[in-house]
DOMAR-434774 format. One line per field, with one value per atom (N, C-alpha, C, CB): residue in one letter; x, y, z; chain; residue number from 0. Coordinates in nm, 2 decimals, decimal comma. Each point is the difference from the previous one (the first is absolute). Glycine has a CB too. Example, Ala and Ser with C-alpha at 12.3 -4.5 7.8 and 13.67 -1.06 7.14 Angstrom:
<sites>
code: (A|A|A|A|S|S|S|S)
east: (1,32|-0,09|0,09|-0,19|0,15|0,09|-0,08|0,12)
north: (-0,57|0,12|0,12|-0,12|0,23|0,11|0,11|-0,06)
up: (0,78|0,00|0,00|0,12|-0,19|0,00|0,08|-0,22)
unit: (A|A|A|A|A|A|A|A)
pos: (0|0|0|0|1|1|1|1)
</sites>
This chain:
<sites>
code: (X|X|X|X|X|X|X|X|X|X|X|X|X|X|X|X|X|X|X|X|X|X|X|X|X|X|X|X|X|X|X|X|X|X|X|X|X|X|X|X|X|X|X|X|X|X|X|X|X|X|X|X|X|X|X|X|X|X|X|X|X|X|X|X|X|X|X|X|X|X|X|X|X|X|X|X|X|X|X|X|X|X|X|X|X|X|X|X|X|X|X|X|X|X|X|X|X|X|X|X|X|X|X|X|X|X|X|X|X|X|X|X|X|X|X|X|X|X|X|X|X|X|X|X|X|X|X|X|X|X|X|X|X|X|X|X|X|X|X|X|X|X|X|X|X|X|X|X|X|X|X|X|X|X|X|X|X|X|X|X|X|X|X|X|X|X|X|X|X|X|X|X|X|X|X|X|X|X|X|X|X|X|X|X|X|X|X|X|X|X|X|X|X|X|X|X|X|X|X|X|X|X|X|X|X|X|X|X|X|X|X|X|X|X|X|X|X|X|X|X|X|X|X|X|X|X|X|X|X|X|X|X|X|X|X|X|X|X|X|X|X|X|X|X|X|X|X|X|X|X|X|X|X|X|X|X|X|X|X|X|X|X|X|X|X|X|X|X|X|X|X|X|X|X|X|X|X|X|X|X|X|X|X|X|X|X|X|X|X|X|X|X|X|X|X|X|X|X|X|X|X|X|X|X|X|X|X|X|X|X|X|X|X|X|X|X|X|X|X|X|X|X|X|X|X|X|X|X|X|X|X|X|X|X|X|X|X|X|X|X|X|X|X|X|X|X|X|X|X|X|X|X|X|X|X|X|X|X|X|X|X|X|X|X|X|X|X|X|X|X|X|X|X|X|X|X|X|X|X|X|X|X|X|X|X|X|X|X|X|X|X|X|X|X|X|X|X|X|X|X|X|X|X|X|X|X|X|X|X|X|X|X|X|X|X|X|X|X|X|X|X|X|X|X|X|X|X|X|X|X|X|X|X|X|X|X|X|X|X|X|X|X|X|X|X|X|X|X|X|X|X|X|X|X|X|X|X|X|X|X|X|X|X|X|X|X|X|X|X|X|X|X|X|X|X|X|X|X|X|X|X|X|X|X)
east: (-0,54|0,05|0,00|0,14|-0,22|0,03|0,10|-0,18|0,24|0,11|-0,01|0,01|0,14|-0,01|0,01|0,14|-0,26|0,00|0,01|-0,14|0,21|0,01|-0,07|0,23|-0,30|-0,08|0,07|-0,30|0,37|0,09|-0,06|0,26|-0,36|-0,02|-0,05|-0,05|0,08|-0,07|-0,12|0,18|-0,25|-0,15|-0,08|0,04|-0,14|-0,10|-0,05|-0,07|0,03|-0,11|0,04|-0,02|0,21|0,08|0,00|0,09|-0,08|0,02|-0,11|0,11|-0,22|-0,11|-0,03|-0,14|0,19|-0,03|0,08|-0,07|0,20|0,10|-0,10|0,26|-0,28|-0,09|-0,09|-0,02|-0,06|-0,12|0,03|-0,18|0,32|0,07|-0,02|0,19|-0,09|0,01|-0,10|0,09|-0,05|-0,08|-0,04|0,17|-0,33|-0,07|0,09|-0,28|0,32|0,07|0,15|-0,16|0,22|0,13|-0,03|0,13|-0,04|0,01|0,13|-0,14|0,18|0,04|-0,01|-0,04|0,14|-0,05|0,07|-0,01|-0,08|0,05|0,03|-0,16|0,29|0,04|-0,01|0,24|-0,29|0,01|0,13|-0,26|0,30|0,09|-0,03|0,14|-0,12|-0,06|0,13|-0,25|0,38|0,10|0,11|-0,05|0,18|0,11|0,06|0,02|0,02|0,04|-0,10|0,03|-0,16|-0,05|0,02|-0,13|0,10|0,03|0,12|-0,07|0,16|0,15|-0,01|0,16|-0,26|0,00|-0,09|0,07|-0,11|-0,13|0,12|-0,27|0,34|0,11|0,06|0,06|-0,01|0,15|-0,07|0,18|-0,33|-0,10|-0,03|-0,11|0,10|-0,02|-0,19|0,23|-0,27|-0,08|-0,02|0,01|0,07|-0,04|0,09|-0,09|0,05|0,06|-0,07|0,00|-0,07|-0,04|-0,06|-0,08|0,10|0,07|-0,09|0,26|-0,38|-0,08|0,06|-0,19|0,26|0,06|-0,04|0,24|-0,29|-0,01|0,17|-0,30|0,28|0,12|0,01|-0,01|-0,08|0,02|-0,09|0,02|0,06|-0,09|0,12|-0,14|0,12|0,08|0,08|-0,16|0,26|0,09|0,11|-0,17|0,15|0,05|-0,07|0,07|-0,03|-0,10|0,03|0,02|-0,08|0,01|0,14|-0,23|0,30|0,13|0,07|-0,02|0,04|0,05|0,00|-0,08|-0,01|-0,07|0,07|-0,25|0,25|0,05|0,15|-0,20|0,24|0,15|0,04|0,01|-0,08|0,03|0,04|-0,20|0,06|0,02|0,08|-0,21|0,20|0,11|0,15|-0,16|0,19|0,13|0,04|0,00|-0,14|0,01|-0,04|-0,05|0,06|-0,02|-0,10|0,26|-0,40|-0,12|-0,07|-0,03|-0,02|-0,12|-0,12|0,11|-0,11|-0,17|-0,04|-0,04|-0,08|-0,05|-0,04|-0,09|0,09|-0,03|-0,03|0,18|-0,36|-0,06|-0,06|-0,09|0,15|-0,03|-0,10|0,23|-0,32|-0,15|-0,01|-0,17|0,22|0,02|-0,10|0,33|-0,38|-0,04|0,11|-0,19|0,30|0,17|-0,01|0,19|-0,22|0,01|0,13|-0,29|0,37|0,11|0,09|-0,03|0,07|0,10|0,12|-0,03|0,07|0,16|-0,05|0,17|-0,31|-0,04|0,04|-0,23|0,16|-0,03|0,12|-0,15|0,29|0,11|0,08|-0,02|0,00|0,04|-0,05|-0,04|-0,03|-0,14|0,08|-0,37|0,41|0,02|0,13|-0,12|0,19|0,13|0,03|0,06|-0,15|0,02|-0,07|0,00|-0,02|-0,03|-0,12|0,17|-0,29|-0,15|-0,09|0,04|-0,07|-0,05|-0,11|0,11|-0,19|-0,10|-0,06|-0,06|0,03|-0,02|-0,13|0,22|-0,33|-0,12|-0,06|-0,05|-0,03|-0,06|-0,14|0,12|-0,13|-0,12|-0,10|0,13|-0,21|-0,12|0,04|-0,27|0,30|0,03|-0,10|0,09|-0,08|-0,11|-0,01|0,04|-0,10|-0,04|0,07|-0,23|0,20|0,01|0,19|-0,34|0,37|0,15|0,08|-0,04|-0,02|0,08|-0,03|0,04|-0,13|0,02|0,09|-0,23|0,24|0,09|0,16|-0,17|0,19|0,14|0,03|-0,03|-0,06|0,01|-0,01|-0,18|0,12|0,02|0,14|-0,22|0,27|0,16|0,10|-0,07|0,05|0,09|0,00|0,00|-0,14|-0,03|-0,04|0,15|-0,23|-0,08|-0,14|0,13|-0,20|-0,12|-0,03|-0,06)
north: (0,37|-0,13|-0,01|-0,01|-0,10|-0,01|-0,05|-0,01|0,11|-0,03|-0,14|0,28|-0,34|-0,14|0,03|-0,14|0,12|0,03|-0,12|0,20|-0,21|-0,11|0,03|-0,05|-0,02|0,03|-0,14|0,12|-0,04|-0,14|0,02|0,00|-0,08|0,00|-0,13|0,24|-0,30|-0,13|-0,01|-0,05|0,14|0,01|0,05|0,04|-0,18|0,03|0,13|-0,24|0,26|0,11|0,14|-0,13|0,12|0,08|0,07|-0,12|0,02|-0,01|0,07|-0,25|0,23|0,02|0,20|-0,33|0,32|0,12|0,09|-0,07|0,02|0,08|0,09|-0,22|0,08|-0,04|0,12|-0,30|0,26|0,15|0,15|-0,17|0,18|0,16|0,01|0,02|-0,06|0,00|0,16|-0,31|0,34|0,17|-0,12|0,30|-0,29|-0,07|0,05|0,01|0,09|0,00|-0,04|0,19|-0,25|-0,03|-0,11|0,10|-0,11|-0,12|-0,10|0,13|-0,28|-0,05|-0,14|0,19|-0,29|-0,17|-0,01|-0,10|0,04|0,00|-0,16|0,20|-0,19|-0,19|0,01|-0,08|-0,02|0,00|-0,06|-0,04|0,02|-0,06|-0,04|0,12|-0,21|-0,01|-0,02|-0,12|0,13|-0,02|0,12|-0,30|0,27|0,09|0,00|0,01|-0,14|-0,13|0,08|-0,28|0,18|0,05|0,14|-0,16|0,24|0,15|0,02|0,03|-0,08|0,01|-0,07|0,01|-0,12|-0,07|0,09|-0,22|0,29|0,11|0,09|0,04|-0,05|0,15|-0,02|0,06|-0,19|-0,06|-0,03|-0,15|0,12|-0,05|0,12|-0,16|0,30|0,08|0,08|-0,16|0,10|0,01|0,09|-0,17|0,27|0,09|0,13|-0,19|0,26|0,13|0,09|-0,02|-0,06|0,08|-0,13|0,26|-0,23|-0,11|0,03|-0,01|0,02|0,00|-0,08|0,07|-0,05|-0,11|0,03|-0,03|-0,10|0,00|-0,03|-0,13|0,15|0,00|-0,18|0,31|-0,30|-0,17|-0,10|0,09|-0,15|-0,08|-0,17|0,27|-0,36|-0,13|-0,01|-0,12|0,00|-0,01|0,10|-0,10|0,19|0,13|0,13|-0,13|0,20|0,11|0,13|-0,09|0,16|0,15|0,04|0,10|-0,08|0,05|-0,06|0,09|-0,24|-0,08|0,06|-0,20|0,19|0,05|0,13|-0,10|0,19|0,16|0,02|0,05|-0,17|-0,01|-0,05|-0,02|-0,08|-0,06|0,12|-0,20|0,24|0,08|0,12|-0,09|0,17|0,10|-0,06|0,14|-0,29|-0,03|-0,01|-0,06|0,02|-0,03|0,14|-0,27|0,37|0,14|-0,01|0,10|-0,22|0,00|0,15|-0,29|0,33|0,10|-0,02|0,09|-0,20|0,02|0,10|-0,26|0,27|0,11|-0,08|0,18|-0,14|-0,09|0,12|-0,21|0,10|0,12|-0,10|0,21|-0,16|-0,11|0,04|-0,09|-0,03|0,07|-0,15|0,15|-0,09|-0,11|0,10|-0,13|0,04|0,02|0,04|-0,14|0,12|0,01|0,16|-0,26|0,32|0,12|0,09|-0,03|-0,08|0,07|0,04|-0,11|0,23|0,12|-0,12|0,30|-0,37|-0,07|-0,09|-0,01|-0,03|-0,07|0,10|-0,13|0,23|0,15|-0,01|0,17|-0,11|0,02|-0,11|0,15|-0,23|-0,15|-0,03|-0,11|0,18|-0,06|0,16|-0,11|0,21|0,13|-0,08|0,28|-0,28|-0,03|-0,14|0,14|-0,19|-0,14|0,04|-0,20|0,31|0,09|-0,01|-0,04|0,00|0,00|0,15|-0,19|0,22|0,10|0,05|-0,03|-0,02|0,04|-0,13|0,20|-0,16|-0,04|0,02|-0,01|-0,12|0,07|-0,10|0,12|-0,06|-0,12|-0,03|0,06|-0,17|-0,09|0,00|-0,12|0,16|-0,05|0,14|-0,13|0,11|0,04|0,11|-0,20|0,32|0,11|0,02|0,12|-0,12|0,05|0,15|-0,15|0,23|0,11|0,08|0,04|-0,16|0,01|-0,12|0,09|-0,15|-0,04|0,04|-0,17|0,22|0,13|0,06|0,08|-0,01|0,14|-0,09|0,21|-0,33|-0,06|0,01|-0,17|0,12|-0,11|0,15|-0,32|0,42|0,14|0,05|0,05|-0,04|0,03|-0,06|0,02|-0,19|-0,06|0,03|-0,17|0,17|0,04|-0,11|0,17|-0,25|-0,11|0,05|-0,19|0,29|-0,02|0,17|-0,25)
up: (-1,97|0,03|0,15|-0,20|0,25|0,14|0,06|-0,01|0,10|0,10|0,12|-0,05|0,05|0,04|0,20|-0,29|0,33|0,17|0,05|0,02|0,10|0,08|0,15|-0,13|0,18|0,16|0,09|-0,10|0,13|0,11|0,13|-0,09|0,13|0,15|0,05|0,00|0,09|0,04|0,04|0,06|-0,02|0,00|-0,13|0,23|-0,27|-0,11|0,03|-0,04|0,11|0,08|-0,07|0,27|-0,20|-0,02|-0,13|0,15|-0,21|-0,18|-0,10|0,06|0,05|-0,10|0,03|0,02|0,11|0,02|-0,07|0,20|-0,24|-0,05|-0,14|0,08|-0,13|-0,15|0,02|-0,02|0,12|-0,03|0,04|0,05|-0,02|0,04|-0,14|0,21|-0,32|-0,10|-0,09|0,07|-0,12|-0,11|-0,08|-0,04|0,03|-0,14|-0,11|0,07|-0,11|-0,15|0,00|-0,06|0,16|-0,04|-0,04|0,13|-0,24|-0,07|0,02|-0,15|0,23|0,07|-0,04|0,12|-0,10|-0,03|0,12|-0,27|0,38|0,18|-0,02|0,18|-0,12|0,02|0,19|-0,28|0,32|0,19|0,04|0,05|0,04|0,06|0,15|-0,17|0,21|0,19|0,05|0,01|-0,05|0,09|-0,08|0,10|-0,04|-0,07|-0,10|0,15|-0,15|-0,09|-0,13|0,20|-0,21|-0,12|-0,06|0,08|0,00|0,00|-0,11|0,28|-0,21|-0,14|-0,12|0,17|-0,16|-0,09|-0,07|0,10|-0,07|-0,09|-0,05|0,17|-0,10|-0,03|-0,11|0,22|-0,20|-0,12|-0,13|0,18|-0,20|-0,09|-0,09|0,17|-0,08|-0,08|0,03|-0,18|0,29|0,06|0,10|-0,08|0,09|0,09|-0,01|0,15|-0,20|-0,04|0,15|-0,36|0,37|0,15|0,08|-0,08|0,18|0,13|0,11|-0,06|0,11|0,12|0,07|-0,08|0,23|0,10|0,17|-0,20|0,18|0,18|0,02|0,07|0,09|0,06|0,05|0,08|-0,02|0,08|-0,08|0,26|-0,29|-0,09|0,02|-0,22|0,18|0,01|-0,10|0,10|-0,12|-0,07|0,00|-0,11|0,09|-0,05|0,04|-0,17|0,26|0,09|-0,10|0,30|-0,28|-0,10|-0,01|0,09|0,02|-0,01|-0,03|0,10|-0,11|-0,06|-0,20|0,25|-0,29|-0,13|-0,02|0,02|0,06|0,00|-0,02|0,15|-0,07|0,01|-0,10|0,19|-0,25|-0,19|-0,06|-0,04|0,03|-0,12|0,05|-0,12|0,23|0,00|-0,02|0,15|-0,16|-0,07|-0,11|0,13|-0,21|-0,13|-0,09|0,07|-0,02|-0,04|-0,15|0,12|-0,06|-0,09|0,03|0,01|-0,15|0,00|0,01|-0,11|0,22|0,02|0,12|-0,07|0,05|0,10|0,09|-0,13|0,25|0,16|0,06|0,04|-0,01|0,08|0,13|-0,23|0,35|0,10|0,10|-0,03|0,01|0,06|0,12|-0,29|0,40|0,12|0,15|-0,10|0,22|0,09|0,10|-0,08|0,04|0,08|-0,02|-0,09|0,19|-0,03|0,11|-0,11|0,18|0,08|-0,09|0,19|-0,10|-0,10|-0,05|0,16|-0,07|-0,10|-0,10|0,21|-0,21|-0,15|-0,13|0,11|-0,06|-0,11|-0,05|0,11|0,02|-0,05|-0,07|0,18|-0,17|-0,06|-0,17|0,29|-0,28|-0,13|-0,15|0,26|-0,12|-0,12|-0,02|0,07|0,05|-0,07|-0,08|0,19|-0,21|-0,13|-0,10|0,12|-0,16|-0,13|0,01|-0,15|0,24|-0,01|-0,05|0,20|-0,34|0,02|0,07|-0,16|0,24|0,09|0,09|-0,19|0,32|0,08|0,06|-0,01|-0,04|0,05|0,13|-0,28|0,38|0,08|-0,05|0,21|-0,13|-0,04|0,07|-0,07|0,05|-0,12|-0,12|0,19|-0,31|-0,11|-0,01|-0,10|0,04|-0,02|-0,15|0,23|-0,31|-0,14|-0,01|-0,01|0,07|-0,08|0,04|0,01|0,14|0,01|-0,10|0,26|-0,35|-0,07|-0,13|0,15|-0,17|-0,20|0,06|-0,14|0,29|0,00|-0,02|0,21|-0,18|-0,01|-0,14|0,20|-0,26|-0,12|-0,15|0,16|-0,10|-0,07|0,02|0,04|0,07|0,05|-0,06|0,20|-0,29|-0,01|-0,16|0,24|-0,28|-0,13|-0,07|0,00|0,08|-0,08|-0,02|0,11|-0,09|-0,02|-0,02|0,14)
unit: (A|A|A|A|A|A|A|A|A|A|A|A|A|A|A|A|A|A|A|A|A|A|A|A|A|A|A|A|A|A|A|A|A|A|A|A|A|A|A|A|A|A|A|A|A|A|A|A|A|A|A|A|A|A|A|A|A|A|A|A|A|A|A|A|A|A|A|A|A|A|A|A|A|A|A|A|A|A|A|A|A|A|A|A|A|A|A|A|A|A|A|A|A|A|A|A|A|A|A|A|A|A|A|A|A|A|A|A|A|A|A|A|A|A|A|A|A|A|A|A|A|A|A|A|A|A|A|A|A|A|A|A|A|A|A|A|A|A|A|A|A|A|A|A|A|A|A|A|A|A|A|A|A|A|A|A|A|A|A|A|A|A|A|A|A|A|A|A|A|A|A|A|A|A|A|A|A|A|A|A|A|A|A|A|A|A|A|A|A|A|A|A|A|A|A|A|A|A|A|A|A|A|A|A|A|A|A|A|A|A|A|A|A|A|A|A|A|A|A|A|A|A|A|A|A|A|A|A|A|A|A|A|A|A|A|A|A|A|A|A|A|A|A|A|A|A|A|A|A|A|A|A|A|A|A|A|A|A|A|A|A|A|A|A|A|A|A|A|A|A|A|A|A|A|A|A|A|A|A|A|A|A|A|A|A|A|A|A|A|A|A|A|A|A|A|A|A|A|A|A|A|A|A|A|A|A|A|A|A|A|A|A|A|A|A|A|A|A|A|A|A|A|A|A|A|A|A|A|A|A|A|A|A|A|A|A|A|A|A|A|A|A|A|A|A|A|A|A|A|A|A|A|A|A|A|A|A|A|A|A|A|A|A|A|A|A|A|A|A|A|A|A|A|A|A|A|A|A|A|A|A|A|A|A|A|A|A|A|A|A|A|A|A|A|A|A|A|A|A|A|A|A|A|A|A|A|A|A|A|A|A|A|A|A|A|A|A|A|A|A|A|A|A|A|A|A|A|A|A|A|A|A|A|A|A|A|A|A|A|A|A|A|A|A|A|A|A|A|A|A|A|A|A|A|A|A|A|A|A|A|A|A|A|A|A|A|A|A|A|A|A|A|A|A|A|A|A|A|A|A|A|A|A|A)
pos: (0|0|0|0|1|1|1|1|2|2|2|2|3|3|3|3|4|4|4|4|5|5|5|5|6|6|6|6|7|7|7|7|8|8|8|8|9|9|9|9|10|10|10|10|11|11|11|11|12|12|12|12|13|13|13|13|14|14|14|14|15|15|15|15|16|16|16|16|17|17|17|17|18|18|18|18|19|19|19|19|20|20|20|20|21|21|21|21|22|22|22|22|23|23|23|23|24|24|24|24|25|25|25|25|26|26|26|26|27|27|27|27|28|28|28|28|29|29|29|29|30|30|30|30|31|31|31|31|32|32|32|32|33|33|33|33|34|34|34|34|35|35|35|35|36|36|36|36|37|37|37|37|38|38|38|38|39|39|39|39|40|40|40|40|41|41|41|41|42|42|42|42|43|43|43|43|44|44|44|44|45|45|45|45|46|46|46|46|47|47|47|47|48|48|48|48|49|49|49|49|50|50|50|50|51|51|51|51|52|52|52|52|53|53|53|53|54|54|54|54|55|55|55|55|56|56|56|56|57|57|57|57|58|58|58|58|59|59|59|59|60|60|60|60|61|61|61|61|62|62|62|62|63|63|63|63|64|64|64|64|65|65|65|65|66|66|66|66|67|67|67|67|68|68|68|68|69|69|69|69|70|70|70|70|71|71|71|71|72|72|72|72|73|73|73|73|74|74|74|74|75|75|75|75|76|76|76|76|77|77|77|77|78|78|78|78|79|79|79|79|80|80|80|80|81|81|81|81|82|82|82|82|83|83|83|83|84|84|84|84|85|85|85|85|86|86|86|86|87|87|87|87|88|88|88|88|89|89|89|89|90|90|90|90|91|91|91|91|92|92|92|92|93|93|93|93|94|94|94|94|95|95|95|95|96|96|96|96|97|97|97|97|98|98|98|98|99|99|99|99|100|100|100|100|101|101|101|101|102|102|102|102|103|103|103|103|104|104|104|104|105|105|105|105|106|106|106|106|107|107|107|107|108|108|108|108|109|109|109|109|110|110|110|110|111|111|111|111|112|112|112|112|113|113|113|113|114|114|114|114|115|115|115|115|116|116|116|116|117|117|117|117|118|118|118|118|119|119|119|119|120|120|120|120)
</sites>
């Protein structure tokens, strides 16, 4: 059964790249999101049991998103793949329950080693 993923980032570009990190054999139904807003609206839907999140994005910026849900003590996985790579983002992003913090441009074989760790694949 494929698992419900969410790719929240405001760049298409972004989005697509996420897409082709992705392991050919995970099996997955990716909903996008280009702001934050939507992002939760993937969340409350049931759409994202895993949560790919830029940080800056409109409407609603990543931490905004991180701060939701670390209130609403949702079990989605949040794996935040931003160009923001200063240490108080990092520290900000662990402490709103983000389980991994990756920079951008996304790497394939650093996100099986994530997505193995968490126990999706």
């Amino acid at each position: 059964m494929p698992i419900p993923v969410t790719i929240a980032d405001d760049s298409l570009m972004s989005r697509k790249a996420v897409r082709r990190a992705f392991p050919i054999e995970w099996e997955v139904d990716i909903t996008e999101a280009c702001d934050g807003k939507q992002a939760l609206a993937a969340v409350e839907s049931g759409k994202a049991e895993v949560l790919f999140l830029d940080l800056t994005m409109p409407e609603l910026d990543g931490f905004g998103v991180l701060k939701y849900l670390h209130e609403h003590h949702t079990k989605t996985v949040v794996i935040v793949i931003s160009a923001d790579i200063q240490p108080e983002a990092k520290r900000l992003v662990d402490s709103l329950g983000a389980f991994r913090f990756l920079q951008k441009p996304l790497q394939s074989e650093q996100l099986r080693e994530v997505l193995f760790e968490v126990g999706l694949i």
